[in-house]
C-alpha positions as CSV (number, residue, x, y, z in Angstrom):
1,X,0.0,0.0,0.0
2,X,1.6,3.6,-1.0
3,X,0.1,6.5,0.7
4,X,-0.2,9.3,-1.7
5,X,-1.0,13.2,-0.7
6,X,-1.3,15.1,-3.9
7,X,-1.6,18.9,-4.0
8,X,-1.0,21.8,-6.7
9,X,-0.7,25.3,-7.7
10,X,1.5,26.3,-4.2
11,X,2.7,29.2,-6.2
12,X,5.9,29.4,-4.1
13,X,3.6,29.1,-0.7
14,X,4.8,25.8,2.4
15,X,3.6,26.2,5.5
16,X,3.6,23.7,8.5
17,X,0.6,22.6,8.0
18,X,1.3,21.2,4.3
19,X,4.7,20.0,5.8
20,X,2.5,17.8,8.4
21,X,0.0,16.2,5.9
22,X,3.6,15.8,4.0
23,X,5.1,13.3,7.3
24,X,1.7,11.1,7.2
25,X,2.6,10.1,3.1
26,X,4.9,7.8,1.2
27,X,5.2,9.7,-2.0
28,X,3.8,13.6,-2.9
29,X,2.9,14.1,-6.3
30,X,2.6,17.7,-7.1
31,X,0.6,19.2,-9.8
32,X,2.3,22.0,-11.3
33,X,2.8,25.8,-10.4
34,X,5.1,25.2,-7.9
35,X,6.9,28.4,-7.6
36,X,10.1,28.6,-5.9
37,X,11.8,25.3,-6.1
38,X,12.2,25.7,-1.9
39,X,8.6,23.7,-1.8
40,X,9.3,20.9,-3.7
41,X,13.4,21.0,-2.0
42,X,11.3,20.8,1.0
43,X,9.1,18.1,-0.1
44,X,12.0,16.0,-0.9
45,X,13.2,16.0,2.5
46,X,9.9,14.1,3.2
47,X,9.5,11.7,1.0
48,X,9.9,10.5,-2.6
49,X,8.2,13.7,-5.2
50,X,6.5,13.0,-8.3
51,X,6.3,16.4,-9.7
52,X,5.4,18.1,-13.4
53,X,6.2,22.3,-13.9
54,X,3.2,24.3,-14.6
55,X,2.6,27.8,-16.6
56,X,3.8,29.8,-14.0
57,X,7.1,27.7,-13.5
58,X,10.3,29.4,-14.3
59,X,13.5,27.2,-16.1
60,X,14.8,25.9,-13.4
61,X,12.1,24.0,-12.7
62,X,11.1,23.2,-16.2
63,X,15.2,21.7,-16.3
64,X,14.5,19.7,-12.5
65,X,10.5,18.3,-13.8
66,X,8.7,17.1,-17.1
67,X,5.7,18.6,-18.4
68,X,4.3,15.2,-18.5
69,X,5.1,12.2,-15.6
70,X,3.7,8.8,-16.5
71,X,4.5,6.3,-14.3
72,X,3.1,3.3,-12.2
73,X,2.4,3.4,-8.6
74,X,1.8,-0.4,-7.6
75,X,-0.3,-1.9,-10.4
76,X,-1.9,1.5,-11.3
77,X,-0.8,4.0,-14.3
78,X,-1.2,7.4,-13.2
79,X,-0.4,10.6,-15.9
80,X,0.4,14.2,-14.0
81,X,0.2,17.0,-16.1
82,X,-0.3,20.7,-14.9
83,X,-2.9,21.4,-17.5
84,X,-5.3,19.0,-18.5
85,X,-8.9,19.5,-18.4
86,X,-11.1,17.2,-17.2
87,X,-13.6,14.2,-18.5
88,X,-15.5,15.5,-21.7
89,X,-13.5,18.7,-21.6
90,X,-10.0,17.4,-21.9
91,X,-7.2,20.3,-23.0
92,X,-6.2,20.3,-26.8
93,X,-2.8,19.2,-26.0
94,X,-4.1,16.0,-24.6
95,X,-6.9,15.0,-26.2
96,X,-5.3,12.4,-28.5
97,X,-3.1,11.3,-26.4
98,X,-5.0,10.5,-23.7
99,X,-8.1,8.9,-26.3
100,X,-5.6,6.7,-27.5
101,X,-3.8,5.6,-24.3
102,X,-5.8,6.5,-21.3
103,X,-3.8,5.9,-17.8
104,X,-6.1,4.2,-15.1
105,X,-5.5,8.0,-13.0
106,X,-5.3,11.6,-14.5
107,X,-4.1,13.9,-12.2
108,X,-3.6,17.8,-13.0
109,X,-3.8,21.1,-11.3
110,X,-4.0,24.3,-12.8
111,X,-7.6,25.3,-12.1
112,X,-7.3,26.1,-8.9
113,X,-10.6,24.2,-8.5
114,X,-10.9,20.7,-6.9
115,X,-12.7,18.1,-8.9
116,X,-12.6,14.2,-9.0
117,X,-14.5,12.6,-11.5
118,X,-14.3,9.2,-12.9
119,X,-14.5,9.2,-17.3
120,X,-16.6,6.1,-17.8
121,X,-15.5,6.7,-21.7
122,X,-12.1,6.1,-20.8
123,X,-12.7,4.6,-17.6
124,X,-10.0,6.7,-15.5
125,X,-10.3,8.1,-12.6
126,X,-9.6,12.0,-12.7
127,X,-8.5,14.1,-10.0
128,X,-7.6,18.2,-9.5
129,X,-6.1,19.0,-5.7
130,X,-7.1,22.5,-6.2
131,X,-4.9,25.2,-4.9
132,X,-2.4,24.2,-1.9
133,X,-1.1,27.9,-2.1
134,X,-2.9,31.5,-1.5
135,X,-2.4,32.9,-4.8
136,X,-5.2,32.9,-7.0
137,X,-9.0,33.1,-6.6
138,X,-9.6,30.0,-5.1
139,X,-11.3,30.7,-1.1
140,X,-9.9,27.7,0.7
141,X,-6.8,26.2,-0.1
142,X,-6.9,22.3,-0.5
143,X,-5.3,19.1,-1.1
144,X,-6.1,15.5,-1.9
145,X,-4.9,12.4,-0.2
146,X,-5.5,8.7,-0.6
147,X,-4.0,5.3,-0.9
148,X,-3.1,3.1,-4.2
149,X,-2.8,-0.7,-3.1
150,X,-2.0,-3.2,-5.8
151,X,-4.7,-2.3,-8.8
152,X,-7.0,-0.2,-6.3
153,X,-7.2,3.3,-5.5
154,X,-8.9,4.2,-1.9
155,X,-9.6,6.2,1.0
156,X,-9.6,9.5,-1.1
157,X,-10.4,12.2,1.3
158,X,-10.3,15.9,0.6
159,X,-7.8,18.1,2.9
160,X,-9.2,21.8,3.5
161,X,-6.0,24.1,4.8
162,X,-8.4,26.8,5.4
163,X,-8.9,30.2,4.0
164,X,-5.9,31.7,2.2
């Protein structure tokens, strides 16, 4: 079983409180839009970071993480991208791909909005964090975390960080 926490769009914002939720996971996957490269240094320290640059995302982190990460966790294929759309609405710069070859979990940030859905077209499961930073219209500030055991994905729950 690999305990996942999953967050985006910090926009060069840690605090404790994402550091804590950060201790209670075996990997952190980030979603893009990270900012200053001090969060996902930070992260690091933690645990193992799965990690894609977003718009806002300057060189150095475009050199240190892909625009795309496809990988496997356990038995299940998971694609992070920072802009991706979401079921029926995928982005341009997707679309085929991801019609073609769907991964079992889509993961990406950008919106700043949280949203799971599952695509029963492409059966995936499709998940946004939100915003883990305070930049940005989003209210409250949020995260995702849940568990990936063999072929299953489980025990999603939503983390509110409160009101940026």
């Amino acid at each position: 079983m690999t305990r996942i926490l999953l967050l985006s769009d910090t926009h060069s914002h840690i605090d404790n409180t994402i550091i804590k939720y950060a201790r209670q996971a075996d990997e952190i996957w980030h979603a893009g839009d990270i900012g200053n490269l001090k969060v996902t240094d930070t992260l690091k320290e933690i645990a193992p970071l799965r990690a894609v640059y977003g718009n806002i995302d300057d060189a150095e982190a475009r050199k240190e993480f892909l625009e795309n990460n496809r990988f496997y966790c356990e038995d299940v294929e998971v694609w992070i991208t920072h802009i991706g759309g979401y079921p029926g609405r995928y982005d341009r710069n997707i679309r085929e791909i991801i019609q073609k070859n769907p991964p079992r979990l889509f993961i990406c940030g950008h919106s700043h909005i949280l949203k799971v859905m599952y695509d029963k077209k492409l059966q995936l499961l499709h998940m946004n964090p939100g915003a883990a930073g305070k930049y940005g219209f989003h209210q409250v500030r949020t995260m995702l975390r849940f568990q990936i055991e063999k072929d299953q994905i489980k025990e999603l729950e939503i983390i509110e960080l409160g009101k940026k």
